[in-house]
C-alpha positions as a Markdown table, in Angstrom:
| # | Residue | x | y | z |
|---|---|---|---|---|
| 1 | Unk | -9.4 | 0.0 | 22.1 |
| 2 | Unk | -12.4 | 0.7 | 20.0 |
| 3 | Unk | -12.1 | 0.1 | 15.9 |
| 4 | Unk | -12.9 | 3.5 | 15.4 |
| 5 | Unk | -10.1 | 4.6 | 17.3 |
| 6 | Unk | -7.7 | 1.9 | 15.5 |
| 7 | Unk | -8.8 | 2.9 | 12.5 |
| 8 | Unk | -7.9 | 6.7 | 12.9 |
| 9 | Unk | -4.6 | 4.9 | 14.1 |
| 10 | Unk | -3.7 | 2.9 | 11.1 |
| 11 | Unk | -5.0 | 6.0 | 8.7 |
| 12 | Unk | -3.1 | 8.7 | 10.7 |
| 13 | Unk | 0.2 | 6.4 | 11.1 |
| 14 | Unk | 0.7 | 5.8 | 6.7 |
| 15 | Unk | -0.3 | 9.5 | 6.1 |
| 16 | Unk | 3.6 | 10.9 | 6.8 |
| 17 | Unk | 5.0 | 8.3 | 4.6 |
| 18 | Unk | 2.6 | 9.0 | 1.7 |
| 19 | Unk | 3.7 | 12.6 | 1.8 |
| 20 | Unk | 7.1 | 11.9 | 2.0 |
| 21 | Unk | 7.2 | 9.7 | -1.1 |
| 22 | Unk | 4.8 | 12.5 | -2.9 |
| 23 | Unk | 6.7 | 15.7 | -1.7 |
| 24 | Unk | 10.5 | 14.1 | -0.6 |
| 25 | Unk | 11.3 | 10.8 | -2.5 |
| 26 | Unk | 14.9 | 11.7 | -2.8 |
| 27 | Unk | 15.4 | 12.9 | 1.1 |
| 28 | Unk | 18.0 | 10.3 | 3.0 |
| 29 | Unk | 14.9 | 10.3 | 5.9 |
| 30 | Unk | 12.2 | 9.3 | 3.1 |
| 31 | Unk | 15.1 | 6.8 | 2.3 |
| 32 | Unk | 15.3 | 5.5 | 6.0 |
| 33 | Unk | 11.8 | 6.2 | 7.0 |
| 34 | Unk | 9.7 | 5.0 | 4.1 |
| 35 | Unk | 11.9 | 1.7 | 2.6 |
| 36 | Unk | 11.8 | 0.4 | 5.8 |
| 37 | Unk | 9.8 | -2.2 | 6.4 |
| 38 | Unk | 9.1 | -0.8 | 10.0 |
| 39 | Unk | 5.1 | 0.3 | 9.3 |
| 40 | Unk | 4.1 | -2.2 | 6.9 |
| 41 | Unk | 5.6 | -4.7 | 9.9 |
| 42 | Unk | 3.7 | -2.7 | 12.6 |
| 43 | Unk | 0.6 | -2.4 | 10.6 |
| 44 | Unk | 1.2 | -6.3 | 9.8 |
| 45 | Unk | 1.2 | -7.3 | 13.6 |
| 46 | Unk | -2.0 | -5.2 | 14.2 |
| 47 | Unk | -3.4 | -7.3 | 11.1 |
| 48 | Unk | -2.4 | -10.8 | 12.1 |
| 49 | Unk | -4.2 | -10.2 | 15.7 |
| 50 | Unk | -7.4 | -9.1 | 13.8 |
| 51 | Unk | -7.5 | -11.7 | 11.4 |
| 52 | Unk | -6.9 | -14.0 | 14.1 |
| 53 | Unk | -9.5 | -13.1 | 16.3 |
| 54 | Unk | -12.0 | -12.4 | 13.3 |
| 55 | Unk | -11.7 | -14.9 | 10.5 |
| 56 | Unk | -11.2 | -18.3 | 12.4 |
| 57 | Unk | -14.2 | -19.6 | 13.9 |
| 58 | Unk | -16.8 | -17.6 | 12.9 |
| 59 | Unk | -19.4 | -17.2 | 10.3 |
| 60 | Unk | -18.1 | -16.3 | 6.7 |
| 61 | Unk | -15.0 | -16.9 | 5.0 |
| 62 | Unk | -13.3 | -16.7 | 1.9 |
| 63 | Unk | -14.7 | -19.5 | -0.5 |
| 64 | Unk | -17.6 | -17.4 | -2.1 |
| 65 | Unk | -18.8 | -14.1 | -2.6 |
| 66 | Unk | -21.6 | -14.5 | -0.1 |
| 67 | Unk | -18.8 | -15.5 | 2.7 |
| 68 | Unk | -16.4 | -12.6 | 2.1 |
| 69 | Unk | -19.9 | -10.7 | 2.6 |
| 70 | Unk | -20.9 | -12.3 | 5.9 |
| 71 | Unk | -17.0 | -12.4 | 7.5 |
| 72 | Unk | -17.0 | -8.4 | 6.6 |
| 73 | Unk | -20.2 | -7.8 | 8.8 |
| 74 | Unk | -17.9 | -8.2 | 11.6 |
| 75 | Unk | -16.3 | -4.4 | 12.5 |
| 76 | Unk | -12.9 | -6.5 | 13.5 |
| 77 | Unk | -12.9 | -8.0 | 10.0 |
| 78 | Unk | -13.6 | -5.0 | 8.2 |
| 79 | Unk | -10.8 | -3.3 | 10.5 |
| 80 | Unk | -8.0 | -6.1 | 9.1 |
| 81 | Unk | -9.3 | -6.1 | 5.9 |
| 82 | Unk | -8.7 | -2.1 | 5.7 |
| 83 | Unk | -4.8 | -2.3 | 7.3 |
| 84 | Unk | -4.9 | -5.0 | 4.6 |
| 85 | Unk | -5.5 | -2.5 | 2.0 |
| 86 | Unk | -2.9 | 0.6 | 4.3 |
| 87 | Unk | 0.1 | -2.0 | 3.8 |
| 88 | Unk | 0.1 | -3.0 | 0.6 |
| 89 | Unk | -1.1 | 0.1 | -0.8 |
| 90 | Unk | 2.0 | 1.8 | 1.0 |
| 91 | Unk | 4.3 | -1.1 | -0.2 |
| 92 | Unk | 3.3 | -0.8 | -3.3 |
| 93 | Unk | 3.5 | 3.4 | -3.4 |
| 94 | Unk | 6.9 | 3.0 | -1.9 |
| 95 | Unk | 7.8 | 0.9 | -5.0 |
| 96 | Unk | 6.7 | 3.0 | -7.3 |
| 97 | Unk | 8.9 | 5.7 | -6.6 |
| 98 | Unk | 12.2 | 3.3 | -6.0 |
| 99 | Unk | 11.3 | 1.8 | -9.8 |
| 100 | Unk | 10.3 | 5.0 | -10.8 |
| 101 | Unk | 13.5 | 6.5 | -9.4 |
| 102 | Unk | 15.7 | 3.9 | -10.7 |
| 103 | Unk | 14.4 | 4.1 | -14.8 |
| 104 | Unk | 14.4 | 8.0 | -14.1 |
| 105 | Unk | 10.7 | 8.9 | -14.8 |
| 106 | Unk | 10.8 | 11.9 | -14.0 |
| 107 | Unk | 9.0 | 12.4 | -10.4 |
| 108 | Unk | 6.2 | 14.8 | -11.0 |
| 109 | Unk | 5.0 | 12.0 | -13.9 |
| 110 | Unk | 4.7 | 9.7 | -11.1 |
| 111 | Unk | 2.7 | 11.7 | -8.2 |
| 112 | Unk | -0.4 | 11.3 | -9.7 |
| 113 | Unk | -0.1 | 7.7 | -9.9 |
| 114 | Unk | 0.6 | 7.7 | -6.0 |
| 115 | Unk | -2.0 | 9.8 | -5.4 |
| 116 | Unk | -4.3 | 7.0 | -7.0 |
| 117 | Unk | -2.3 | 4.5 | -5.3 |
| 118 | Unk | -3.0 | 5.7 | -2.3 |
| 119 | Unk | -7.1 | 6.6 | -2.9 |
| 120 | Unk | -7.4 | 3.7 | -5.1 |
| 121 | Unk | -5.1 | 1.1 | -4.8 |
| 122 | Unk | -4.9 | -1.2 | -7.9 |
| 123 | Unk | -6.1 | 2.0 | -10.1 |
| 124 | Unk | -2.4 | 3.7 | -9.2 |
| 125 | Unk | -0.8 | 0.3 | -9.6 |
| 126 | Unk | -2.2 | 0.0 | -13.0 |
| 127 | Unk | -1.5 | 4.0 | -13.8 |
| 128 | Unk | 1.8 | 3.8 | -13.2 |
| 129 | Unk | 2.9 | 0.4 | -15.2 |
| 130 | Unk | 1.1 | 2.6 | -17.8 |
| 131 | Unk | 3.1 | 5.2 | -17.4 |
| 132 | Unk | 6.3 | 3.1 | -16.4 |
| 133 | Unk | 5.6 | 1.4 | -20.1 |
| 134 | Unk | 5.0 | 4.6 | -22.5 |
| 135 | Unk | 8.3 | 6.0 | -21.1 |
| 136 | Unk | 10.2 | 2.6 | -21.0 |
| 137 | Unk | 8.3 | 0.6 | -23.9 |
| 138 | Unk | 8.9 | -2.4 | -21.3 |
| 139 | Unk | 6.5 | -5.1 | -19.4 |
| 140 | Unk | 9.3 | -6.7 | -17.5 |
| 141 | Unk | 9.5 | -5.4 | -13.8 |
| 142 | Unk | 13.0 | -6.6 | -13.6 |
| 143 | Unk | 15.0 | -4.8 | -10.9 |
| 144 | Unk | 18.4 | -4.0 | -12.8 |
| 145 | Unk | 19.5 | -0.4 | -12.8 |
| 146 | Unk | 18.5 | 1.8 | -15.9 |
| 147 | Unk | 21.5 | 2.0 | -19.0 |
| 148 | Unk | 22.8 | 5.7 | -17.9 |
């Protein structure tokens, strides 16, 4: 299978579970479907056979700038490095909502901050601790339910 045609893959395969969390995060199926660990694991196999075959034995690697730059010239890299970014952008979408669920922030707050999550990774993260803290005035991610 080509990288181009894994790539459209791994971007077509997260695309239903970002719109459930942005359009149904209270739907039993976005329940069952999205905080399952069953894409993230998927995408996680597909990872650990690229990084496999691309990281281990060839030229670059991850002890300087001008490594990470030299292992990323390598489609196969660039390919794990990118699931890299689908399953833990995903994970950390999915957790937004649960959290924002749980403190009840009201949903329509939070959609922007997915949308950023899932463009933008770590600017939606930081968007919605943001927005997590001006409506909670609290750092701690602890995971205990919200004072009704």
């Amino acid at each position: 299978m080509s990288m181009d045609t894994l790539f459209s893959i791994c971007n077509f395969a997260v695309l239903p579970f970002w719109i459930l969390l942005l359009f149904a995060p209270g739907w039993k199926w976005t329940q069952r479907i999205v905080h399952t660990f069953m894409l993230p694991m998927a995408l996680a196999v597909v990872y650990l056979v690229l990084a496999v075959m691309n990281f281990f034995g060839g030229e670059g690697g991850f002890g300087s700038l001008e490594g990470v730059m030299t292992l990323f010239e390598e489609p196969g890299a660039v390919m794990a490095g990118w699931i890299h970014y689908l399953v833990f952008d995903l994970f950390i979408g999915a957790w937004e909502v649960r959290d924002a669920r749980r403190l009840k922030i009201p949903h329509l707050a939070v959609m922007p901050c997915l949308v950023f999550t899932f463009m933008l990774g770590p600017v939606g993260l930081l968007l919605y601790l943001i927005l997590r803290w001006s409506m909670r005035r609290a750092f701690v991610l602890d995971e205990t339910p919200a004072a009704a």
